[in-house]
C-alpha positions in Angstrom: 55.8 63.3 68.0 56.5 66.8 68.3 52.5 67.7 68.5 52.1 66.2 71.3 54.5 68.2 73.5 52.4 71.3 72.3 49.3 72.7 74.4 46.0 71.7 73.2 44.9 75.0 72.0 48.0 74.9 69.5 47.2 71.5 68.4 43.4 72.6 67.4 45.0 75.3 65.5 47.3 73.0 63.9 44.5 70.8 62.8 42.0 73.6 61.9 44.7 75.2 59.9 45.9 71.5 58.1 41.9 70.7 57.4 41.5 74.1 55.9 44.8 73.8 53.5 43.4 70.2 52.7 40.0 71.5 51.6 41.4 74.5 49.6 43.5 72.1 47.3 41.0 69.5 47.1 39.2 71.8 46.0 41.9 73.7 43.1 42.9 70.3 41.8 41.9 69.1 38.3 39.2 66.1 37.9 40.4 63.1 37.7 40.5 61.8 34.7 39.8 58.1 35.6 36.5 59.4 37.9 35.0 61.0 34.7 35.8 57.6 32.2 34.0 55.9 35.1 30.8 58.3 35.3 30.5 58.2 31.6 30.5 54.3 31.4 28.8 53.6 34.7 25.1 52.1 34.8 23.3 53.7 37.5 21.6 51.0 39.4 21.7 49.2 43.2 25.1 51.8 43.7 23.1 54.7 43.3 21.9 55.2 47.2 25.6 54.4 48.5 26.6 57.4 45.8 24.6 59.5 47.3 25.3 58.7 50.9 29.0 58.9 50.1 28.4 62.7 48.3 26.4 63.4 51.5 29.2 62.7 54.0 31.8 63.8 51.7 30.0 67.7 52.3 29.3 66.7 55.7 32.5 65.7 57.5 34.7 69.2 57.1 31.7 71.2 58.5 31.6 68.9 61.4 35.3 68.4 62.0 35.6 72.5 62.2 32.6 72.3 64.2 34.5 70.0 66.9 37.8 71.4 66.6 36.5 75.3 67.3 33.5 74.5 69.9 34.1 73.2 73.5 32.2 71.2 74.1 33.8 68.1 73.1 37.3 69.5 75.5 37.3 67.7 78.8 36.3 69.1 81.7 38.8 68.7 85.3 36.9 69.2 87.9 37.9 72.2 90.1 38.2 71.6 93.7 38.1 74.7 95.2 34.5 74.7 93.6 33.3 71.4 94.7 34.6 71.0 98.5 36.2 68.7 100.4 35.3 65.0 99.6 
């Protein structure tokens, strides 16, 4: 609740800083034991694509959440109406 009384700009920083902490001790923790017991008994078949699609987005999604959180395009835009005229 209290995020949402804070400016937007502290909010992206907020959230770039939180994703970054995430990824750093995703990335420090051990392997899970019960993921390797899996791999070592699993049978590669139909599964195999979905695997791969989920590895895929699993690299994918940090780069484009910083991507969104630090460009601007995705902010929205109030018009100006100095700039446009009277309507």
């Amino acid at each position: 609740a209290g995020a949402l009384l804070m400016g937007m700009r502290a909010q992206r920083r907020i959230a770039i800083t939180l994703l970054l902490i995430g990824l750093v001790f995703v990335n420090i923790a051990s392997v899970n034991p019960y993921f390797v017991a899996t791999l070592e008994t699993w049978v590669q078949g139909r599964f195999l694509n979905f695997n791969g699609a989920a590895q895929f987005l699993s690299l994918l999604w940090p780069a484009s959440a910083l991507w969104f959180l630090l460009h601007s395009i995705h902010r929205r835009k109030h018009p100006d109406p100095a700039r446009d005229g009277p309507h």
